[in-house]
PyMOL Python script that loads the backbone (N, CA, C, O; Angstrom):
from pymol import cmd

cmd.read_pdbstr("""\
ATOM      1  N   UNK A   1     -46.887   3.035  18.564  1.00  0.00           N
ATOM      2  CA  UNK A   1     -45.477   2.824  18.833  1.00  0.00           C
ATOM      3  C   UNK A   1     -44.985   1.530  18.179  1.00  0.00           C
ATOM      4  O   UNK A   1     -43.889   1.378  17.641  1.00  0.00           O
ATOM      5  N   UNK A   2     -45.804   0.765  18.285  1.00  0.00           N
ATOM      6  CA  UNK A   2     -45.148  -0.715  17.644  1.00  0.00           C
ATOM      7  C   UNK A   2     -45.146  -0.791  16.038  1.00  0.00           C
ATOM      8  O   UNK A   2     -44.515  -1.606  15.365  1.00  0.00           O
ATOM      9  N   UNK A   3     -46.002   0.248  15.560  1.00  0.00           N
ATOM     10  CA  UNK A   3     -45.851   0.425  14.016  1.00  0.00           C
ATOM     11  C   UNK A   3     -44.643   1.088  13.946  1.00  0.00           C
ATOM     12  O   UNK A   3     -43.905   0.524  13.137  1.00  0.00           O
ATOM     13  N   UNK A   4     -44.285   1.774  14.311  1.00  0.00           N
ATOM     14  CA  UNK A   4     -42.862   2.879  13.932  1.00  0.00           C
ATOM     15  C   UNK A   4     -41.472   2.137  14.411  1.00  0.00           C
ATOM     16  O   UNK A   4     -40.367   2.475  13.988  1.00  0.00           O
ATOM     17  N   UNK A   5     -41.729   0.898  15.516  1.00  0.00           N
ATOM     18  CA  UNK A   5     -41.200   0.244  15.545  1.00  0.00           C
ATOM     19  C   UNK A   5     -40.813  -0.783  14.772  1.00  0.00           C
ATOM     20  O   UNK A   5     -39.625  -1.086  14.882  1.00  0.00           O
ATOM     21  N   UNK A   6     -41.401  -1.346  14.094  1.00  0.00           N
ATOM     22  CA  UNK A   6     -41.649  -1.743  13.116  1.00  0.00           C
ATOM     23  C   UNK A   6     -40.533  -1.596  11.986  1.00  0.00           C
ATOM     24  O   UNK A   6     -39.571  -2.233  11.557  1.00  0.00           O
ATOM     25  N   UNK A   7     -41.197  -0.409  11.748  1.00  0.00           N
ATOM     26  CA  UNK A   7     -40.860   0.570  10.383  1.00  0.00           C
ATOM     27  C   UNK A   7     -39.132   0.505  10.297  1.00  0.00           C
ATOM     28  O   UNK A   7     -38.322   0.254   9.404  1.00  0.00           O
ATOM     29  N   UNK A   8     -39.049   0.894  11.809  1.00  0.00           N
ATOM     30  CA  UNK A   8     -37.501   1.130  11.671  1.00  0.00           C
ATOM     31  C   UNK A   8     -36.982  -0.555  11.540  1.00  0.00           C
ATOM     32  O   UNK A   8     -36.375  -0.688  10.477  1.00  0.00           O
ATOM     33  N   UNK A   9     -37.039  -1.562  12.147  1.00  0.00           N
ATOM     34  CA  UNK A   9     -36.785  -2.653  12.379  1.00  0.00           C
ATOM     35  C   UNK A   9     -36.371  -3.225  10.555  1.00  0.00           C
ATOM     36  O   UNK A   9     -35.440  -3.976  10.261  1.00  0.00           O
ATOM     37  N   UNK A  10     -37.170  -2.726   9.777  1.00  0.00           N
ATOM     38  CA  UNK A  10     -37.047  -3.362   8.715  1.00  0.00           C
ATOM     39  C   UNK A  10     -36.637  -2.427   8.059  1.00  0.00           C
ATOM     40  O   UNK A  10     -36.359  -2.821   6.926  1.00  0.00           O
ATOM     41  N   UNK A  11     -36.376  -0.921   8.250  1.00  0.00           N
ATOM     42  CA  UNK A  11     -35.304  -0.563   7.297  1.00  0.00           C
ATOM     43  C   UNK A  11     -33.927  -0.732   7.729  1.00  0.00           C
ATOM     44  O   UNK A  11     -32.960  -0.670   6.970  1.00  0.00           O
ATOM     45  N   UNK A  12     -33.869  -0.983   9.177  1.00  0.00           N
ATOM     46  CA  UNK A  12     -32.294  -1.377   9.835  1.00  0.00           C
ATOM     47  C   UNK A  12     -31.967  -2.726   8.852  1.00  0.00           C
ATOM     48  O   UNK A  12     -31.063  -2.681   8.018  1.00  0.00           O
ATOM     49  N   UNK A  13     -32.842  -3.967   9.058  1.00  0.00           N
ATOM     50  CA  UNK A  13     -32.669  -5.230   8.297  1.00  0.00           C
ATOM     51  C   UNK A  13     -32.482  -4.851   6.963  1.00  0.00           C
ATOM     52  O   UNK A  13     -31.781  -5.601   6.285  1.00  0.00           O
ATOM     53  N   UNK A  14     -33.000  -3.756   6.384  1.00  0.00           N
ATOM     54  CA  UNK A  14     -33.031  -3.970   4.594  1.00  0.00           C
ATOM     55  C   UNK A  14     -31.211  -3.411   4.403  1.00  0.00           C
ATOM     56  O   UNK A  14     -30.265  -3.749   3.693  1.00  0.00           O
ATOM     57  N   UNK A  15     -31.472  -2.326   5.562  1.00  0.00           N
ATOM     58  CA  UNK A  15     -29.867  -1.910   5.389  1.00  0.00           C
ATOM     59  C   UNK A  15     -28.400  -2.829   5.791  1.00  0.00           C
ATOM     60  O   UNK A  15     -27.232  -2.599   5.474  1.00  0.00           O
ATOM     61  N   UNK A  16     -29.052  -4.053   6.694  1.00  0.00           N
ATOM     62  CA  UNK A  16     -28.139  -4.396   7.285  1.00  0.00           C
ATOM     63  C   UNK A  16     -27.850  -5.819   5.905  1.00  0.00           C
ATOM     64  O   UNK A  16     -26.789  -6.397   5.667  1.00  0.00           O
ATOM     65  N   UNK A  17     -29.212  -6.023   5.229  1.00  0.00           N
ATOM     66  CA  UNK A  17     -28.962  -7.058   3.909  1.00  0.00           C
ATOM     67  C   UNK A  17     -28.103  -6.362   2.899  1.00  0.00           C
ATOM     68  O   UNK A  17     -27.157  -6.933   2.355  1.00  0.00           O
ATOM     69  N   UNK A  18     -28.472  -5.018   2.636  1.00  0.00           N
ATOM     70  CA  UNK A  18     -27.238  -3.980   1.494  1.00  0.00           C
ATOM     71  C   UNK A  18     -26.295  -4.237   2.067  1.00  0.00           C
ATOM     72  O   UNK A  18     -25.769  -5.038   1.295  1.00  0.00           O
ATOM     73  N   UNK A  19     -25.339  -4.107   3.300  1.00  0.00           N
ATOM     74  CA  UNK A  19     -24.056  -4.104   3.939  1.00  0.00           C
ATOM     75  C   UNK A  19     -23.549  -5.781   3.598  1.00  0.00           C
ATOM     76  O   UNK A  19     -22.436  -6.022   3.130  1.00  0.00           O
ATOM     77  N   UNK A  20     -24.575  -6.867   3.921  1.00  0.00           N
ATOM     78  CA  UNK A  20     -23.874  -8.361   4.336  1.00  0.00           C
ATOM     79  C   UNK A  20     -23.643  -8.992   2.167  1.00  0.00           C
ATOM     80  O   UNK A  20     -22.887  -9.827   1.671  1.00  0.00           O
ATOM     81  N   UNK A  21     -24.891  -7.905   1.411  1.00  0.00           N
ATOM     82  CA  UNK A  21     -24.273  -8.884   0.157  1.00  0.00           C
ATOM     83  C   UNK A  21     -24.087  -7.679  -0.588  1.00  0.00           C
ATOM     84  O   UNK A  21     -24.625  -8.104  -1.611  1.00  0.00           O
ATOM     85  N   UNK A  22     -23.747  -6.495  -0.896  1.00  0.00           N
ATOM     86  CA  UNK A  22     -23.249  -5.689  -1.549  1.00  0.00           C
ATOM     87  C   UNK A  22     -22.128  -4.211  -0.883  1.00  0.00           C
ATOM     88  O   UNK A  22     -21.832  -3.179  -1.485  1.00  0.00           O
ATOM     89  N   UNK A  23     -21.733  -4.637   0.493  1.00  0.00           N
ATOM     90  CA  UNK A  23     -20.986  -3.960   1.512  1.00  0.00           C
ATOM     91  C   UNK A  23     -21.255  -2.601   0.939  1.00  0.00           C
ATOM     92  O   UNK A  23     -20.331  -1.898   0.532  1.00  0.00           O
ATOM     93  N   UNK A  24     -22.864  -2.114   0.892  1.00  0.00           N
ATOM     94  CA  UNK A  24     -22.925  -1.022   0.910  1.00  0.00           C
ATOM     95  C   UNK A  24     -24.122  -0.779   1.926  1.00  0.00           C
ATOM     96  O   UNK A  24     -25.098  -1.530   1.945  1.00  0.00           O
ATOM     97  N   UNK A  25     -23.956   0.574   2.967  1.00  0.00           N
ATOM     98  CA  UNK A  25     -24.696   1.184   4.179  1.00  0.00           C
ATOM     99  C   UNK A  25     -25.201   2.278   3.409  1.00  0.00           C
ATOM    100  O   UNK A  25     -24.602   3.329   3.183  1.00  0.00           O
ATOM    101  N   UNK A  26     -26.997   1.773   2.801  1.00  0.00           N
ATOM    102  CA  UNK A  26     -27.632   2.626   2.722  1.00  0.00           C
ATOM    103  C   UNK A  26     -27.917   4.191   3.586  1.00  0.00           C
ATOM    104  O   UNK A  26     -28.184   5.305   3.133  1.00  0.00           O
ATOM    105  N   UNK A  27     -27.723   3.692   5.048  1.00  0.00           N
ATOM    106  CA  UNK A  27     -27.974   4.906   5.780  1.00  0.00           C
ATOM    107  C   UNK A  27     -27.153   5.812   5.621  1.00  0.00           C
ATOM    108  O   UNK A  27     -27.344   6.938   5.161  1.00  0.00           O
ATOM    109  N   UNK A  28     -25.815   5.143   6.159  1.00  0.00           N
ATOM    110  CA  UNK A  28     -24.350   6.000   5.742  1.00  0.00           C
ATOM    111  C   UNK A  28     -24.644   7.039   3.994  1.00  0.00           C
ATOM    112  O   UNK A  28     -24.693   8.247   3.759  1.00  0.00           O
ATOM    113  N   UNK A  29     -24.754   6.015   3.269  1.00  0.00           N
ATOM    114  CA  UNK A  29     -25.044   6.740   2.115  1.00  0.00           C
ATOM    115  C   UNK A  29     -25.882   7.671   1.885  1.00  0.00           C
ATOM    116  O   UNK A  29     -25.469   8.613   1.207  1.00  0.00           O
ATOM    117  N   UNK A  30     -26.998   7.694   2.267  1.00  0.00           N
ATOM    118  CA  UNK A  30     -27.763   8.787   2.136  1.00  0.00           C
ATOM    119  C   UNK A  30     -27.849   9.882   3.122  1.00  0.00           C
ATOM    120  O   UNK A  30     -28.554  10.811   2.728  1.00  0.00           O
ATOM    121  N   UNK A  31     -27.231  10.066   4.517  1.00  0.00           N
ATOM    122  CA  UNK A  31     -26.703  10.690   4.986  1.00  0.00           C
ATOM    123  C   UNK A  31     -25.273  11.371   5.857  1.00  0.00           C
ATOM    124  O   UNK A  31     -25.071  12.037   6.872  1.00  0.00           O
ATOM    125  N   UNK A  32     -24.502  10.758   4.797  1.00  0.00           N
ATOM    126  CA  UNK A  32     -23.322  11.656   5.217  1.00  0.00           C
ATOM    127  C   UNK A  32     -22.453  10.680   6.166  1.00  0.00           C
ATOM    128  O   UNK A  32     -22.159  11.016   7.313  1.00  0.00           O
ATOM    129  N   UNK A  33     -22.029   9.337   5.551  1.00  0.00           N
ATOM    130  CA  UNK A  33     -20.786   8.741   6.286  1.00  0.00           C
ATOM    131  C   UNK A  33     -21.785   8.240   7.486  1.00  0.00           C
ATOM    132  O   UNK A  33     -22.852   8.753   7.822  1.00  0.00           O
ATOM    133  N   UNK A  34     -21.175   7.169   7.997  1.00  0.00           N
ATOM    134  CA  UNK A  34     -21.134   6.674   9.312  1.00  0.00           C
ATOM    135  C   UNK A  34     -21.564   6.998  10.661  1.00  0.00           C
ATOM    136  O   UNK A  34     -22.338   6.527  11.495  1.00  0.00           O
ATOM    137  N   UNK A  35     -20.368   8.476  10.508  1.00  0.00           N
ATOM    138  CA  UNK A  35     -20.175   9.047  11.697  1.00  0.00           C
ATOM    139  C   UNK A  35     -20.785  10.384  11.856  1.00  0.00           C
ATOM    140  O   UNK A  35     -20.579  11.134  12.810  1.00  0.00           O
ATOM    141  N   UNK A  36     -21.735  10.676  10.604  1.00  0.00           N
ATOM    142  CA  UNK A  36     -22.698  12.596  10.544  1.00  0.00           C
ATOM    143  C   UNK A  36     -23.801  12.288  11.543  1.00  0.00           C
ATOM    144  O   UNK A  36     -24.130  11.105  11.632  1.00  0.00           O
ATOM    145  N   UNK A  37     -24.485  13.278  12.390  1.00  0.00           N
ATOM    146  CA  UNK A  37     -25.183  13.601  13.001  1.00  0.00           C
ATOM    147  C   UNK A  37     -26.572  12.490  12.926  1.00  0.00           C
ATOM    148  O   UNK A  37     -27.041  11.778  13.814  1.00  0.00           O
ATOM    149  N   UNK A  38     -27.051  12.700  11.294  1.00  0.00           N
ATOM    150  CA  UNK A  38     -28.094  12.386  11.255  1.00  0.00           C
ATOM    151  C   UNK A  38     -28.214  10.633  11.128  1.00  0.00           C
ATOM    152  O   UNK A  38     -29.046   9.924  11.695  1.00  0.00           O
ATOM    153  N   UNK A  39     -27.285  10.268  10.350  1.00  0.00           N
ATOM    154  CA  UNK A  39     -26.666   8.549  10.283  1.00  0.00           C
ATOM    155  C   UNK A  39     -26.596   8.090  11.797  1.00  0.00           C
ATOM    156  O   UNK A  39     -27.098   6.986  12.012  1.00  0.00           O
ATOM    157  N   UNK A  40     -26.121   8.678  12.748  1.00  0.00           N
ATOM    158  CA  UNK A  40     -25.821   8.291  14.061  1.00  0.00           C
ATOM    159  C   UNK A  40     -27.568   8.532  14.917  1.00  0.00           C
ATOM    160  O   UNK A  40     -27.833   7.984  15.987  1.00  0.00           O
ATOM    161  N   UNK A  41     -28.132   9.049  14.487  1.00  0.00           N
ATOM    162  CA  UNK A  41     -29.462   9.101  15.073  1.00  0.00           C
ATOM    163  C   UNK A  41     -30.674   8.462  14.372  1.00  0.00           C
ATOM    164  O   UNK A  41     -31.810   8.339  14.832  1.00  0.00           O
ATOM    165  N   UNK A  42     -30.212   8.081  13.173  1.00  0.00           N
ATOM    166  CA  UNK A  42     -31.007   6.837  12.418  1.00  0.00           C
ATOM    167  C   UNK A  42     -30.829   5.288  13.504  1.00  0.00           C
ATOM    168  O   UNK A  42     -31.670   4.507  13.949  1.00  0.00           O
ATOM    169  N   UNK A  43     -28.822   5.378  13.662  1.00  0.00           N
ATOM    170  CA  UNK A  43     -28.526   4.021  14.099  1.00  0.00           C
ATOM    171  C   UNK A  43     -29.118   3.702  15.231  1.00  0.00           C
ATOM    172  O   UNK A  43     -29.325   2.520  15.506  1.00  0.00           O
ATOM    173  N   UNK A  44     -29.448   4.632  15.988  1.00  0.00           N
ATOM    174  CA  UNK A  44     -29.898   4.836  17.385  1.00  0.00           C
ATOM    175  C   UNK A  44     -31.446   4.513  17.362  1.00  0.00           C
ATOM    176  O   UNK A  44     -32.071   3.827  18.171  1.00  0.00           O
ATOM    177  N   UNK A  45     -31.893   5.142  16.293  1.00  0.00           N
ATOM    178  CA  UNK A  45     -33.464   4.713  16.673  1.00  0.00           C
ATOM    179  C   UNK A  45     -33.704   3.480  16.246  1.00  0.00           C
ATOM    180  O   UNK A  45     -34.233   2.762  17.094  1.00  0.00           O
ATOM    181  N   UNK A  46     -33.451   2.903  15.018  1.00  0.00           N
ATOM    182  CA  UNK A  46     -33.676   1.619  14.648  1.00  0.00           C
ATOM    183  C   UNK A  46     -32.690   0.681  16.049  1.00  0.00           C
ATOM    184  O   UNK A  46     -33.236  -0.306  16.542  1.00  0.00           O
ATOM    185  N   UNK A  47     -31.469   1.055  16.492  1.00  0.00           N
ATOM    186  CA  UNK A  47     -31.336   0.118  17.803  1.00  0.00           C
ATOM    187  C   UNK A  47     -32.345   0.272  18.919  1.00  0.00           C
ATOM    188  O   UNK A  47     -32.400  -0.726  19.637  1.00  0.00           O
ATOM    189  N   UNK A  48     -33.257   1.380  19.298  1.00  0.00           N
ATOM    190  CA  UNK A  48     -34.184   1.344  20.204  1.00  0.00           C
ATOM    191  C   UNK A  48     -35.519   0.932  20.021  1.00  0.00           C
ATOM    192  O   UNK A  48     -36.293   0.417  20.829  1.00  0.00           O
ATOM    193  N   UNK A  49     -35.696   1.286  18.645  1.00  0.00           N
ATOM    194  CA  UNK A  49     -36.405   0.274  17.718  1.00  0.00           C
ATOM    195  C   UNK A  49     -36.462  -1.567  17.830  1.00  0.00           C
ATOM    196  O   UNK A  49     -37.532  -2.176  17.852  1.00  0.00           O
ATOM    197  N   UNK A  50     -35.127  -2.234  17.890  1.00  0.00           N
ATOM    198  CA  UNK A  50     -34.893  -3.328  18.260  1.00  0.00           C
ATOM    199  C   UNK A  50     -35.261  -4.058  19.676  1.00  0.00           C
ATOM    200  O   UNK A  50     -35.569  -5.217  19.956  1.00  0.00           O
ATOM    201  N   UNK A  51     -35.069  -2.704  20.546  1.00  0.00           N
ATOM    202  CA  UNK A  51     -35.753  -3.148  21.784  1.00  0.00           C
ATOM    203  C   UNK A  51     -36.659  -3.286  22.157  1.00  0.00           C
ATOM    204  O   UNK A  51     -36.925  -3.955  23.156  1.00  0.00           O
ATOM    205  N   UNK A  52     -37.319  -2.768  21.553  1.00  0.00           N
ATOM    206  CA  UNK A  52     -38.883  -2.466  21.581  1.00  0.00           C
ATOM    207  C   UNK A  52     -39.484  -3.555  20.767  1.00  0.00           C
ATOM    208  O   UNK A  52     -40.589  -4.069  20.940  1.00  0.00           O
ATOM    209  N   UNK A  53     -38.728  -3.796  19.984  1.00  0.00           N
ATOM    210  CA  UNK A  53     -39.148  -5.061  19.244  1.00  0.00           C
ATOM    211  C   UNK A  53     -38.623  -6.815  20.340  1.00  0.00           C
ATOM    212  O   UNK A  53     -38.805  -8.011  20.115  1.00  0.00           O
ATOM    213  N   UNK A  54     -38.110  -6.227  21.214  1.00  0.00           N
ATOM    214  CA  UNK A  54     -38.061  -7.273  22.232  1.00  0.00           C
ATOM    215  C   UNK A  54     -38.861  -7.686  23.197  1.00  0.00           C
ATOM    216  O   UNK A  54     -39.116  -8.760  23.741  1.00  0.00           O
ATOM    217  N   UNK A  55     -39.411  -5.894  23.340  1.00  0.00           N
ATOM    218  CA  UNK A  55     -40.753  -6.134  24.377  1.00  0.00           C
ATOM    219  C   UNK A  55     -41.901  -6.321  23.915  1.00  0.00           C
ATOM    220  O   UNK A  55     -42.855  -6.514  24.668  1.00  0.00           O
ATOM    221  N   UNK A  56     -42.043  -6.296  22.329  1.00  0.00           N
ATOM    222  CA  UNK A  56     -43.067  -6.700  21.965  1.00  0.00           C
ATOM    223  C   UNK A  56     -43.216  -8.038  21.804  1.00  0.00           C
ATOM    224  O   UNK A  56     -44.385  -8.377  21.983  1.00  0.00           O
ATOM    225  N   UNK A  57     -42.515  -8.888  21.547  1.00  0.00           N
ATOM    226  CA  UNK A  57     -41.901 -10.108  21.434  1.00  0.00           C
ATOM    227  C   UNK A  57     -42.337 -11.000  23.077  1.00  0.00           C
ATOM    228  O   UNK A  57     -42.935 -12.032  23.380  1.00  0.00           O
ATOM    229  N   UNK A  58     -41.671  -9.952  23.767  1.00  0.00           N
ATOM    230  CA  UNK A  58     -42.107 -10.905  25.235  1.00  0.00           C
ATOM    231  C   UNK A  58     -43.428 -10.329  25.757  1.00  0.00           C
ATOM    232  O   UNK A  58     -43.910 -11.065  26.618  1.00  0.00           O
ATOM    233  N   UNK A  59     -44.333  -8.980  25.438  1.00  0.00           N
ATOM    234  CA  UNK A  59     -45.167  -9.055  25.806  1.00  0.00           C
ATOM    235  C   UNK A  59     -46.325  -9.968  24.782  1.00  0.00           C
ATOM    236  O   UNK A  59     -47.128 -10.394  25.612  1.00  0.00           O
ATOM    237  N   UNK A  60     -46.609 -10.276  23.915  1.00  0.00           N
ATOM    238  CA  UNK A  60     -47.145 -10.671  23.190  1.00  0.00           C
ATOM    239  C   UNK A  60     -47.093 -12.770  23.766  1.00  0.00           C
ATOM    240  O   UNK A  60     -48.047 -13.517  23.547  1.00  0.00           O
ATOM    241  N   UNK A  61     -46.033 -13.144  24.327  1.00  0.00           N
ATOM    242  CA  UNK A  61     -45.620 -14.152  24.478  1.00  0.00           C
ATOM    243  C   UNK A  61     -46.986 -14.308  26.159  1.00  0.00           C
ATOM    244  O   UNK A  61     -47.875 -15.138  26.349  1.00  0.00           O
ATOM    245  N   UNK A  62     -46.678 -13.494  26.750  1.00  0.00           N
ATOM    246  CA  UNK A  62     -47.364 -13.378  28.036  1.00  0.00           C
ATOM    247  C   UNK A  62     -48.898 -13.334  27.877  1.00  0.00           C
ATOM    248  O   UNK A  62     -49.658 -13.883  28.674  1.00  0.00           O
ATOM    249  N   UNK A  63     -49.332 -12.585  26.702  1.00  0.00           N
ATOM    250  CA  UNK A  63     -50.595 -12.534  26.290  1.00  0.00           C
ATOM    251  C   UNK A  63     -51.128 -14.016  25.439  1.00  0.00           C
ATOM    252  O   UNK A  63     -52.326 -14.108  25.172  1.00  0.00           O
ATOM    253  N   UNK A  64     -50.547 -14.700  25.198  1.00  0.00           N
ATOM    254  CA  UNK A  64     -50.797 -16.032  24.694  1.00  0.00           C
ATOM    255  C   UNK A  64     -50.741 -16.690  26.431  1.00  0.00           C
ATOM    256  O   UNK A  64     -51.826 -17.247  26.594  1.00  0.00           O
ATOM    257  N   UNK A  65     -50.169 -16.773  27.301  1.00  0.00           N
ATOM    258  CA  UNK A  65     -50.138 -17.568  28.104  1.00  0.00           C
ATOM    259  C   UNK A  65     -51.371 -17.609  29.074  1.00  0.00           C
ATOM    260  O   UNK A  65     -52.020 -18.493  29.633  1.00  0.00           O
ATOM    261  N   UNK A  66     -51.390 -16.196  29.009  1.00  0.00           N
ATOM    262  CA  UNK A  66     -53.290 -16.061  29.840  1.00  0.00           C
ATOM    263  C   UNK A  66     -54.352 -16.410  29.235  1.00  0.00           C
ATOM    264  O   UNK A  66     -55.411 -16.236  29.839  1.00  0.00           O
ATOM    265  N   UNK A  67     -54.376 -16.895  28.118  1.00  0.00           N
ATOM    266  CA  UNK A  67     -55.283 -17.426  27.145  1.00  0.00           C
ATOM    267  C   UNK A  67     -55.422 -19.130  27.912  1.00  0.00           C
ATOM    268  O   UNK A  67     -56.138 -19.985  27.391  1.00  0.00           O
TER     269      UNK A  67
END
""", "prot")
cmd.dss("prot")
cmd.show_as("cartoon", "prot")
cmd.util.cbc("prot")
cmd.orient("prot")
C-alpha cells in the first residue's frame, strides 16, 4: 500500500509542477477535461493517496520514538 501510495503522490506532484510552470494538467489532458469520469477518479486517488502519505509520515514518526 505505501508503494502505490507513493506512486500516486508523485504523479499528483509531477502534475501539480506541469500546472504551477507551464498551466498545463497532465491528468486533465490525457483524460478528458477536468471534469470526465476518469480525471475525477485519478484526482481522488492521488488525494487519498496524500493521506495515506500522512499516516505514513506519522506512523513512521512513532516508530523512531520507541527506538
Amino acid at each position: 500500500m505505501d508503494v502505490i501510495a507513493m506512486i500516486l503522490m508523485i504523479i499528483g506532484a509531477l502534475n501539480w509542477g506541469a500546472i504551477g510552470i507551464a498551466q498545463f494538467d497532465v491528468v486533465a489532458a490525457l483524460f478528458g477535461g477536468m471534469s470526465s469520469i476518469v480525471s475525477r477518479i485519478i484526482y481522488t486517488l492521488v488525494g487519498l493517496a496524500g493521506i495515506w502519505g500522512i499516516y505514513m509520515l506519522v506512523r513512521g514518526d512513532r516508530k523512531n520514538k520507541r527506538e
